[in-house]
One Martini backbone bead per residue (centre of mass of N, CA, C, O) as a GRO file, in nm:
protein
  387
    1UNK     BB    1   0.096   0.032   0.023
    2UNK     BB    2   0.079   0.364   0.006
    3UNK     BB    3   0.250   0.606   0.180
    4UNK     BB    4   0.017   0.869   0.262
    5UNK     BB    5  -0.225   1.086   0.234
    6UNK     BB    6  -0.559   1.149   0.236
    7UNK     BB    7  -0.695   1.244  -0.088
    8UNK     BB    8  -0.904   1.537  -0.121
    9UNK     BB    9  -1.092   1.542  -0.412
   10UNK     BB   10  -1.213   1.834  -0.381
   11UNK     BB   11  -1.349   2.189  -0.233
   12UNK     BB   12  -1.646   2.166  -0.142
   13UNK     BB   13  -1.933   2.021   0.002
   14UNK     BB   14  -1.784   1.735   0.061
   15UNK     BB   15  -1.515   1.802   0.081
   16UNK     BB   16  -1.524   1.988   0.309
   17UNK     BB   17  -1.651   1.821   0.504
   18UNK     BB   18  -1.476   1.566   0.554
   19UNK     BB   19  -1.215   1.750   0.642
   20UNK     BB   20  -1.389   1.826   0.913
   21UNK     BB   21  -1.448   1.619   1.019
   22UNK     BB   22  -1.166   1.460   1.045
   23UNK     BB   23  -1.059   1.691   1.224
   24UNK     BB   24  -1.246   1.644   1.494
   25UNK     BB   25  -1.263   1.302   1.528
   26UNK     BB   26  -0.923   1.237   1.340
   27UNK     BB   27  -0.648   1.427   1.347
   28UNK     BB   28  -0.444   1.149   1.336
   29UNK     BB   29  -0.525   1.191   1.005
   30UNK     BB   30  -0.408   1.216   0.710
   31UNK     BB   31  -0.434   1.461   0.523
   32UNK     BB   32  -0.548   1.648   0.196
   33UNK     BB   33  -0.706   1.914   0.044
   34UNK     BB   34  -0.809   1.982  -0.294
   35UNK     BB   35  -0.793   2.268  -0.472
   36UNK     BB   36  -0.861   2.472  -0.771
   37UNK     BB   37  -0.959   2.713  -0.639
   38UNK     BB   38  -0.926   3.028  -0.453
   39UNK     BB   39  -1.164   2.874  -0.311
   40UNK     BB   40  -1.370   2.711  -0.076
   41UNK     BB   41  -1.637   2.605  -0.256
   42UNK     BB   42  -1.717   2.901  -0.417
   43UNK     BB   43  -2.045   2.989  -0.569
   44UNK     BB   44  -2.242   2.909  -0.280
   45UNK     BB   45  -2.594   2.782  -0.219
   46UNK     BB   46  -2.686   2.587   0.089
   47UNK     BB   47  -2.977   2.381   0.152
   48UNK     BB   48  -3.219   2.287   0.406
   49UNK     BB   49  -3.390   2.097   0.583
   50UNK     BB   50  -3.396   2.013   0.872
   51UNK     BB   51  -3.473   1.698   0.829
   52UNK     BB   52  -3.252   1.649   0.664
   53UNK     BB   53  -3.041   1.653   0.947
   54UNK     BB   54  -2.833   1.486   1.117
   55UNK     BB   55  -2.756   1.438   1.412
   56UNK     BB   56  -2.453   1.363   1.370
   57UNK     BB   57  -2.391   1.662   1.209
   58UNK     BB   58  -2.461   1.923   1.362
   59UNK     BB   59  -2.227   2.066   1.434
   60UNK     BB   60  -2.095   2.062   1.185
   61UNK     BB   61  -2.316   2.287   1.086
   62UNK     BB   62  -2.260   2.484   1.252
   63UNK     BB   63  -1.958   2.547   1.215
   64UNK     BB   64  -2.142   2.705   0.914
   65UNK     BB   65  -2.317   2.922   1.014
   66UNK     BB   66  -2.596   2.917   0.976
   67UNK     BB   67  -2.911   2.994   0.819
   68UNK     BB   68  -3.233   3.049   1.009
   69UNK     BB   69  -3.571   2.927   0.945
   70UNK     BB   70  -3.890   2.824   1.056
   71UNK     BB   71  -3.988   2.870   0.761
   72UNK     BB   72  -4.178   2.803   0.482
   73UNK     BB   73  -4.281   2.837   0.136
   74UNK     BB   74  -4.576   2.833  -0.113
   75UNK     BB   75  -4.688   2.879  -0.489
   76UNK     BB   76  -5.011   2.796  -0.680
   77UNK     BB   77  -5.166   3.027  -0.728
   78UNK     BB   78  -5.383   3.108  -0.506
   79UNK     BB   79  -5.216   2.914  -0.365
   80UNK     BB   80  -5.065   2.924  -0.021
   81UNK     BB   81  -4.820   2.856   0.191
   82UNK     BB   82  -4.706   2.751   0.516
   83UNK     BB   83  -4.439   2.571   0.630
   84UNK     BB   84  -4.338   2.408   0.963
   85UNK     BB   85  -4.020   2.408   0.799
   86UNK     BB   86  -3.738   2.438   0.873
   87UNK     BB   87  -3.437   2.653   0.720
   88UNK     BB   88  -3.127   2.638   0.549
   89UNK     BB   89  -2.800   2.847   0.503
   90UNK     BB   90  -2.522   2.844   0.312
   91UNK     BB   91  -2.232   2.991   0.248
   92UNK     BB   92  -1.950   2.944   0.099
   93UNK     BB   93  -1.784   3.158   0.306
   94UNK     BB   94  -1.833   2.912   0.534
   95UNK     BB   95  -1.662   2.739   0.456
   96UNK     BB   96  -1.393   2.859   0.391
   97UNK     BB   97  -1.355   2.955   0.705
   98UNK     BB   98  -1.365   2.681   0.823
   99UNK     BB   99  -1.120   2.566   0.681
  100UNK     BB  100  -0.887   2.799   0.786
  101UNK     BB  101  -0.945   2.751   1.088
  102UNK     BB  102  -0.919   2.411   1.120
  103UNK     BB  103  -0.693   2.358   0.898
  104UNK     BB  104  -0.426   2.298   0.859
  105UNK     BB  105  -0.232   2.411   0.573
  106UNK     BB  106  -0.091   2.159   0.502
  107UNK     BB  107  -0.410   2.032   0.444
  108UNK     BB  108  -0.436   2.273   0.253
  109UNK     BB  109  -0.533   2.331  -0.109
  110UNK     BB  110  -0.495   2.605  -0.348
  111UNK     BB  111  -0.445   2.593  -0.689
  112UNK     BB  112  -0.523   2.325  -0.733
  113UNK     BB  113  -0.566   2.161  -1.067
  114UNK     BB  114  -0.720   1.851  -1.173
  115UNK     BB  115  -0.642   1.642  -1.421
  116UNK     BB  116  -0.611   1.333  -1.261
  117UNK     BB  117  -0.699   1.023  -1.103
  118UNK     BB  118  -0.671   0.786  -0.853
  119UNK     BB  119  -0.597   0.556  -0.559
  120UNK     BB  120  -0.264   0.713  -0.500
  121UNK     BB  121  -0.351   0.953  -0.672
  122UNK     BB  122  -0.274   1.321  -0.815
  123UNK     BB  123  -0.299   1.492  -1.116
  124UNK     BB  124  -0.177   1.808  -1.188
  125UNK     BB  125  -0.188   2.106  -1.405
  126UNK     BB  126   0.152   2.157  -1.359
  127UNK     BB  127   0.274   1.806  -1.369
  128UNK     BB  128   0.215   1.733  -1.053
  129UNK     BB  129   0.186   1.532  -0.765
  130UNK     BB  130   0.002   1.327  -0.548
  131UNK     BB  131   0.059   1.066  -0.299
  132UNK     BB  132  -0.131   0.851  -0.164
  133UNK     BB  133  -0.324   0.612   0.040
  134UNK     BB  134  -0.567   0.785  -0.091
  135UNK     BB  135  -0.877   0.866  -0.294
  136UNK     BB  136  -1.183   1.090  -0.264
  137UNK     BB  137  -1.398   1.169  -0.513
  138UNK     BB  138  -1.544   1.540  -0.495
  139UNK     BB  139  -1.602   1.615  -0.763
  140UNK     BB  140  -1.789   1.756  -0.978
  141UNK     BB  141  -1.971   1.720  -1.242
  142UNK     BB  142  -1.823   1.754  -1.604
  143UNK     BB  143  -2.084   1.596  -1.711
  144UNK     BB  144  -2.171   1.310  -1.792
  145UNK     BB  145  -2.337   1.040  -1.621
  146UNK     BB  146  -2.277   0.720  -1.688
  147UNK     BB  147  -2.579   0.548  -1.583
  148UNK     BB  148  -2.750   0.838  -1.621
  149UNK     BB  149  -3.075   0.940  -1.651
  150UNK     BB  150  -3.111   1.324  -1.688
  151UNK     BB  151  -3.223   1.592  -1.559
  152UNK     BB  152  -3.284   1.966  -1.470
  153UNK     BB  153  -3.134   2.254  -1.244
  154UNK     BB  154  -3.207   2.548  -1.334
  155UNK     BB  155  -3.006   2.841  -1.288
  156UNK     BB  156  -3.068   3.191  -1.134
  157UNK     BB  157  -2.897   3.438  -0.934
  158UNK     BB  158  -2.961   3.746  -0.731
  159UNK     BB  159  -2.829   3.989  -0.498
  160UNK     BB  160  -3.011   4.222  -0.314
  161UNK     BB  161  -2.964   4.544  -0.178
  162UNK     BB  162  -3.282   4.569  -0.016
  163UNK     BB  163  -3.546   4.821   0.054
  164UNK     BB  164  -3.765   4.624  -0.071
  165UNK     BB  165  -3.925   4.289  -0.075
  166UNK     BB  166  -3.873   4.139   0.202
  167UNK     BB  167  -3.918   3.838   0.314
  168UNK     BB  168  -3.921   3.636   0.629
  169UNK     BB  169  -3.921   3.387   0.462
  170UNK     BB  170  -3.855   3.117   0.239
  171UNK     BB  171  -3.941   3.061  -0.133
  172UNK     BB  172  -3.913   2.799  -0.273
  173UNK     BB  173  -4.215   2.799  -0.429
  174UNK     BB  174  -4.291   3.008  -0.726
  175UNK     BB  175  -4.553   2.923  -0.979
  176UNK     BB  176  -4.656   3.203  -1.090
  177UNK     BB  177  -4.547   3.211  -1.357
  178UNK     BB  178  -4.453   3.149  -1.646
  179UNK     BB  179  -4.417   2.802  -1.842
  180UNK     BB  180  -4.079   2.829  -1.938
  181UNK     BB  181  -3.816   2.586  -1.990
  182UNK     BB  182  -4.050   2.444  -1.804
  183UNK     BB  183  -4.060   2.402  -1.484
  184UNK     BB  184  -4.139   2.715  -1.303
  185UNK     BB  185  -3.956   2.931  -1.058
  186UNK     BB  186  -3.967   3.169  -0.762
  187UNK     BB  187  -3.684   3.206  -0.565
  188UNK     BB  188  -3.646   3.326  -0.174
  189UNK     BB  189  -3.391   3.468   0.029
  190UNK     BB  190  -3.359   3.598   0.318
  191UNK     BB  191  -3.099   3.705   0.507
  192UNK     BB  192  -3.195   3.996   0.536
  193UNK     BB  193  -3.364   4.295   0.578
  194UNK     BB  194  -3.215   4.375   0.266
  195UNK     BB  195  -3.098   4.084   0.191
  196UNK     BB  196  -3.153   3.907  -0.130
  197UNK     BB  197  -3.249   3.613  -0.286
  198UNK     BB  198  -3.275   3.558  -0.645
  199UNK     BB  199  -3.461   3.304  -0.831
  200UNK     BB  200  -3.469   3.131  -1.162
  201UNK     BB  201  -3.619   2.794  -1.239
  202UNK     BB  202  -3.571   2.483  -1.428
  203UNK     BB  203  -3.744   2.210  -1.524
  204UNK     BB  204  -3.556   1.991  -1.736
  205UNK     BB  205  -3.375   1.869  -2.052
  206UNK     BB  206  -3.189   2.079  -2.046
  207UNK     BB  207  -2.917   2.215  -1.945
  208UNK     BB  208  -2.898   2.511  -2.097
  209UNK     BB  209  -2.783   2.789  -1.978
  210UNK     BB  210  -2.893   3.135  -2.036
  211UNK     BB  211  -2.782   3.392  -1.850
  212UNK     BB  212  -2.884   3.644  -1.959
  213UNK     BB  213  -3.154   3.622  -1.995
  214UNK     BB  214  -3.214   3.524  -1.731
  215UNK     BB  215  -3.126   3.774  -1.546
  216UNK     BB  216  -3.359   3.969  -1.698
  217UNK     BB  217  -3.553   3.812  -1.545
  218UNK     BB  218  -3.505   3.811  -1.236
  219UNK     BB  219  -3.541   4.113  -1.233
  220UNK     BB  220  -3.836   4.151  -1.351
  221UNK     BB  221  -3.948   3.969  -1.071
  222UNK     BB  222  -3.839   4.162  -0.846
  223UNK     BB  223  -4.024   4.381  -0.938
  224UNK     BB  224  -4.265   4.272  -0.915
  225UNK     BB  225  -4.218   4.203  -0.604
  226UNK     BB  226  -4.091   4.462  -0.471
  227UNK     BB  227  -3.772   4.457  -0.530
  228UNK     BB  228  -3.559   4.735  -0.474
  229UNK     BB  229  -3.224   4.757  -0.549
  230UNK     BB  230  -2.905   4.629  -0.561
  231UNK     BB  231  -2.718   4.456  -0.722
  232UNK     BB  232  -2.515   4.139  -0.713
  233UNK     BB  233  -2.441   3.894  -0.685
  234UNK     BB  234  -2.431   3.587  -0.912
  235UNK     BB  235  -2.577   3.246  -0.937
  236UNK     BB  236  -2.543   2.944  -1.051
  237UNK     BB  237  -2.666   2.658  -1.226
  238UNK     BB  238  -2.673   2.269  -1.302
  239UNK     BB  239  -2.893   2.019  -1.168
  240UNK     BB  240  -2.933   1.681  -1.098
  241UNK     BB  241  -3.216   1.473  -1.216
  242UNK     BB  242  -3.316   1.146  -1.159
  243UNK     BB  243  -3.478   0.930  -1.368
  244UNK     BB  244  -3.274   0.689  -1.443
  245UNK     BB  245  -3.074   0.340  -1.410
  246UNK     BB  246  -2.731   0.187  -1.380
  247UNK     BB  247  -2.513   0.110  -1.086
  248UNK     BB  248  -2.313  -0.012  -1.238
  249UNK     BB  249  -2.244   0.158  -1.447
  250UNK     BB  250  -2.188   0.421  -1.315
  251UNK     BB  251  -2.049   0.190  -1.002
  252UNK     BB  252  -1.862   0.010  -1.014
  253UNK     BB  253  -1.684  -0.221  -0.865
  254UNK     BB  254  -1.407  -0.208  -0.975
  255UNK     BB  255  -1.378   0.049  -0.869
  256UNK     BB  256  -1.146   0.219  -0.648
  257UNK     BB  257  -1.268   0.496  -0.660
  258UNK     BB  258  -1.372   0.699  -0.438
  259UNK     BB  259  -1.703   0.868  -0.373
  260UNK     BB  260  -1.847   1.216  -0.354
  261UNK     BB  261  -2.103   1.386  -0.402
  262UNK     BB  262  -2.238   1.415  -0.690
  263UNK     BB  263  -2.027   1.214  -0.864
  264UNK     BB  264  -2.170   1.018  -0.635
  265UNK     BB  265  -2.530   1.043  -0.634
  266UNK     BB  266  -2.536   1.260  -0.383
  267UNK     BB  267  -2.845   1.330  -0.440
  268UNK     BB  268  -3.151   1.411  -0.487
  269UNK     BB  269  -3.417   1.345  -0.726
  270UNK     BB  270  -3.596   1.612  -0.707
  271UNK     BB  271  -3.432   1.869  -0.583
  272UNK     BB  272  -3.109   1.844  -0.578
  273UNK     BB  273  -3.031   1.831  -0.294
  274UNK     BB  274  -2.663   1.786  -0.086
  275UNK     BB  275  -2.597   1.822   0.211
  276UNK     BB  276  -2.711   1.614   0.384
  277UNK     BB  277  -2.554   1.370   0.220
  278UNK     BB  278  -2.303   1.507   0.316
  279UNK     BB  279  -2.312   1.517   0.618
  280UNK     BB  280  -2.371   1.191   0.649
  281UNK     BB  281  -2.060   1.123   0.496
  282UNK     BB  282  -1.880   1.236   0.681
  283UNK     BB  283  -1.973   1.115   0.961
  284UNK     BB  284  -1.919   0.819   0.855
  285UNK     BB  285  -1.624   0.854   0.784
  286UNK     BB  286  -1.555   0.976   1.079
  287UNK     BB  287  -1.614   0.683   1.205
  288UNK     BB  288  -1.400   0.538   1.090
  289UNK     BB  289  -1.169   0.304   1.086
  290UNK     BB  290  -0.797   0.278   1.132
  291UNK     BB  291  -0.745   0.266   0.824
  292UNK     BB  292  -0.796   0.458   0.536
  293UNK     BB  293  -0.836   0.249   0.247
  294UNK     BB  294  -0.892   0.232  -0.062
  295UNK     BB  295  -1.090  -0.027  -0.009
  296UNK     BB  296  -1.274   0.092   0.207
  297UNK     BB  297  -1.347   0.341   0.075
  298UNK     BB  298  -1.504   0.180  -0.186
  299UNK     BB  299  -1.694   0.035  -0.047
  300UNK     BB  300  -1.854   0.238   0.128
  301UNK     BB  301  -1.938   0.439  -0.063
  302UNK     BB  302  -2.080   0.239  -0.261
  303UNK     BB  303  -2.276   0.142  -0.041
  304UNK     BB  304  -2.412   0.418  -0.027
  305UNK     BB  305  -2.520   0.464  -0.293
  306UNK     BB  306  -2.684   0.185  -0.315
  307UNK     BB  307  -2.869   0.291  -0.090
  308UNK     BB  308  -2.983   0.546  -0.181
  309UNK     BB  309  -3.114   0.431  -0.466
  310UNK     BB  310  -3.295   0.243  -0.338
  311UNK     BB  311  -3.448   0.457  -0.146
  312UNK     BB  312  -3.566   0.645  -0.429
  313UNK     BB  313  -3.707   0.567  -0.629
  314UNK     BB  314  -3.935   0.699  -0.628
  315UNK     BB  315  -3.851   0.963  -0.693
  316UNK     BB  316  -3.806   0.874  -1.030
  317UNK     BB  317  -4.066   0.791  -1.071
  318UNK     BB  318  -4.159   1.110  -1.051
  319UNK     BB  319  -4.019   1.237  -1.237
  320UNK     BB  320  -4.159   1.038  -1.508
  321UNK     BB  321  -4.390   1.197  -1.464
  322UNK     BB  322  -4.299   1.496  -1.525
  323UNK     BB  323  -4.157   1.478  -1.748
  324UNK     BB  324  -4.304   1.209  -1.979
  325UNK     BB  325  -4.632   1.308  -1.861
  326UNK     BB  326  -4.567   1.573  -1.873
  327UNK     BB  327  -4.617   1.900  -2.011
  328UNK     BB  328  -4.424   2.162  -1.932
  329UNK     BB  329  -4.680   2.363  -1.866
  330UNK     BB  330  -4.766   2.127  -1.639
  331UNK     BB  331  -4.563   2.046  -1.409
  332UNK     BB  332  -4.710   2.233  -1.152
  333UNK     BB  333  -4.904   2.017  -1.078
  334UNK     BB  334  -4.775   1.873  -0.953
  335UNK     BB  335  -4.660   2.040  -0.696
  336UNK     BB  336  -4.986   2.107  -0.630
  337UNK     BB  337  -5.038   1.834  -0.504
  338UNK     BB  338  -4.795   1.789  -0.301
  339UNK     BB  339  -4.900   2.080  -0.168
  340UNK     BB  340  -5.106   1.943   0.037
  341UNK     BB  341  -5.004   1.788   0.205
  342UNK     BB  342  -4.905   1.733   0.475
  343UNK     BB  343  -4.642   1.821   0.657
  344UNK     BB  344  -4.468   1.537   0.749
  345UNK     BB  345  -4.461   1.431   0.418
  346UNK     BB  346  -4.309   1.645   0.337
  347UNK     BB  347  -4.072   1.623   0.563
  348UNK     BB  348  -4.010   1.308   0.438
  349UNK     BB  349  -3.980   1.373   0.142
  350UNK     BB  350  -3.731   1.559   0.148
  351UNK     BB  351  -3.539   1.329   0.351
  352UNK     BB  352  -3.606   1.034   0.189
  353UNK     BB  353  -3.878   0.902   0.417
  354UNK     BB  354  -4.096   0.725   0.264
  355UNK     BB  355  -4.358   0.558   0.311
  356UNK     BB  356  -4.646   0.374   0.239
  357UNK     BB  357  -4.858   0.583   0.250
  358UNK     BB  358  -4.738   0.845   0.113
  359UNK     BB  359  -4.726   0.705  -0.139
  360UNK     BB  360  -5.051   0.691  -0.175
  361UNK     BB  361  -5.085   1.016  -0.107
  362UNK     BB  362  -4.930   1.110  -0.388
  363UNK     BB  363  -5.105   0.917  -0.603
  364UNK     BB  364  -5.354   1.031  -0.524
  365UNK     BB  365  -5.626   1.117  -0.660
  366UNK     BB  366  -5.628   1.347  -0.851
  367UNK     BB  367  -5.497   1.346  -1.147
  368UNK     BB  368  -5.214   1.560  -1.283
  369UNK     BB  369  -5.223   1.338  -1.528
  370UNK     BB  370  -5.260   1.141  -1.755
  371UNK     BB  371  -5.293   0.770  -1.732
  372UNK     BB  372  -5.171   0.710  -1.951
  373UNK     BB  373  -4.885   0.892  -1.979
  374UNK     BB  374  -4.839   0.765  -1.685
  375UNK     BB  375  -4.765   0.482  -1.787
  376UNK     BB  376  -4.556   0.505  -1.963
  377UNK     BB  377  -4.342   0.642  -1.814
  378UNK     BB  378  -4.374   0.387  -1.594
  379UNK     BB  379  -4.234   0.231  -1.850
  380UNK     BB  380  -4.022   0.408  -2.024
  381UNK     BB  381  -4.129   0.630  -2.181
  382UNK     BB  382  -4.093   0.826  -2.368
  383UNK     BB  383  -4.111   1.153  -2.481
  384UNK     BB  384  -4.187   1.405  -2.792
  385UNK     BB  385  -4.084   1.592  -2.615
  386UNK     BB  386  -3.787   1.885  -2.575
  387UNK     BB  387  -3.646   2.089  -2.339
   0.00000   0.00000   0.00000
C-alpha cells in the first residue's frame, strides 16, 4: 500500500465537509484537501430543510454558521401555503472560513487544478503529482454522468442589497410566473431584512442555461415582486435530477476510486438539494476505523450510493411522471398537487424517508396527468417533446 496522506480530491461541499468533519473527530489521520479554485466551496448557497440534517452531523453543521428560518413558502395559483418546516442556508464563504480557521495549512491546498487521478495519487494541471494513501474523488461533475438518465435544474440568482419586497421566511417555490423553459418557479431567500436572493429555476430535459437571458428574467421578477435595491453578486447552477438509470454502470463494482458529493450520485433526485447527504457522509467517513484505505474506502462509499439509489425509488419513479408524462407547461400541476398533503409527509418527502402510506397519499386522488401519459412514463417511455 502506498504510504502518504488521504488525498479529498476537490473542496466543494462534499469535499470541504469530509476534511472538517476528519479534522474533528480524528485528526491524528494525515490527509491533504485538493482544490482547483482560489477559495473552497466556490460561489454558492445551500440549503435544506431541517428535516434533511442527520443528528449525527448537527454541529458540524453549526460549525458553518448556517442561516435558519422557521417556516418556509410555497405558492401555486392562488393556493399560498407556509410551512412550518425550518430551512437553512449556508454560504459558500462559511465553508471557506470554516475550513481555514480548523484545518491547518499543510492539510489544504488551493489553486491545484486535477487534471487525472487515481486510487493513490492525484496528478495536478501543472504537471506535478500528489500521492498518498487513498484518494476520495469529491469533484462535482464536469459533464454527462454515464449509467444515470437526468433531467435537470437550471438557475440563475441574483442578490440584492434590498430596500423594499424582502420577505420574512424564504419561498422555496413559487410557481405563478409563465411556464417557459419546463416547470419555472420563482425561489426568495432572505439573508437579512435588506439582502436577499432571488433566483428563477427551471426544471427542464436540456442542461443547457443561457445566462444572460436567464438574468433578465431575474431582474423583472424581482421588480414584480416589490423588490427593489442594488443588484450584487449572481449564482447559476446547473444540477442534475435522476430519472432511471443503472448503478452498475454509474459505479462498477471494481472502480478503486472511492467517491462523495455530486459525482457520486448523492443529491436528492427530485429536489437536487445535496447538503443533508454531504452531511451525513462526512459524519460516517469521520467515524470509520483507521486506516482508511483505498479498498475500505471505496466499498463504504459505494455501498452508500447503492443504498441511497435503493432508497430513492420512488422519486426517480416521480421524475419520469413529472418529465415524461406531463407537457412543460403542465408540470407544476403535480408540485401543485403534493404541497397540499399534510406537512409530516412533505418533511418525510424532503428527507427521503418515504413512508408506504405517504406514497399512496402522493400518488392518490385526482391524477396531475393523464392516466394513459402516466402509464407510460413508469414504463419508461420517453415523450415526444423535449426541452
Amino acid at each position: 500500500m502506498c504510504k502518504g496522506p488521504l488525498i479529498i480530491a476537490g473542496g466543494g461541499l462534499a469535499g470541504g465537509l469530509a476534511a472538517l468533519a476528519l479534522q474533528r473527530a480524528q485528526p491524528e489521520i494525515e490527509f491533504v484537501l485538493v482544490e482547483g479554485g482560489s477559495s473552497f466551496g466556490g460561489n454558492h448557497t445551500w440549503s435544506c430543510f431541517d428535516t434533511d440534517v442527520p443528528p449525527s452531523a448537527a454541529e458540524l453543521l453549526a460549525s458553518l454558521s448556517p442561516r435558519r428560518w422557521p417556516a418556509h413558502q410555497v405558492r401555486f395559483g392562488a393556493h399560498s401555503r407556509t410551512i412550518e418546516i425550518g430551512y437553512l442556508s449556508v454560504a459558500s464563504e462559511r465553508l471557506h472560513e470554516a475550513i481555514i480557521a480548523h484545518i491547518p495549512p499543510e492539510r489544504r491546498r488551493l489553486d491545484s487544478a486535477i487534471a487525472r487521478l487515481a486510487a493513490d495519487h492525484v496528478a495536478l494541471a501543472d504537471g506535478s503529482e500528489i500521492a498518498g494513501s487513498a484518494v476520495i474523488d469529491c469533484r462535482g461533475p464536469a459533464g454527462p454522468m454515464p449509467g444515470m438518465e437526468l433531467a435537470w435544474q437550471n438557475f440563475v440568482g441574483i442578490e440584492y442589497d434590498a430596500t423594499s419586497g424582502v420577505p420574512a421566511v424564504p419561498m422555496v417555490m413559487d410557481a405563478t410566473p409563465d411556464q417557459i423553459g419546463g416547470y419555472r418557479f420563482v425561489y426568495l431567500l432572505p439573508f437579512a431584512a435588506d439582502r436577499v436572493l432571488v433566483e428563477d429555476t427551471y426544471y427542464t430535459l436540456d442542461p443547457a442555461l443561457d445566462v444572460p437571458t436567464v438574468s433578465d428574467r431575474v431582474a423583472a421578477l424581482a421588480a414584480e415582486r416589490g423588490i427593489t435595491g442594488t443588484p450584487g453578486r449572481t449564482e447559476t447552477g446547473v444540477l442534475p435530477l435522476a430519472l432511471d438509470g443503472d448503478p452498475a454502470v454509474f459505479w462498477p463494482e471494481s472502480d478503486p476510486v472511492p467517491r462523495l458529493g455530486m459525482a457520486g450520485g448523492f443529491f436528492h433526485p427530485t429536489t437536487g438539494y445535496s447538503i443533508g447527504l454531504a452531511l451525513r457522509n462526512a459524519a460516517e467517513l469521520a467515524a470509520l476505523p483507521n486506516p482508511l484505505s483505498a479498498p475500505v474506502l471505496a466499498q463504504w462509499s459505494r455501498g452508500a450510493f447503492l443504498r441511497h439509489w435503493q432508497a430513492t425509488g420512488f422519486f426517480r419513479l416521480l421524475n419520469r411522471m413529472l418529465f415524461w408524462a406531463a407537457p412543460p407547461g403542465e408540470r407544476r400541476r403535480i408540485f401543485a398537487h403534493f404541497y397540499r398533503l399534510d406537512a409530516d409527509t412533505v418533511a418525510r418527502f424532503y428527507s427521503g424517508q418515504l413512508t408506504a402510506l405517504d406514497k399512496l397519499r402522493i400518488l392518490s386522488g385526482k391524477p396531475p396527468v393523464g392516466v394513459g401519459a402516466a402509464m407510460l412514463a413508469l414504463a419508461g417511455r420517453r415523450p415526444s417533446w423535449r426541452q
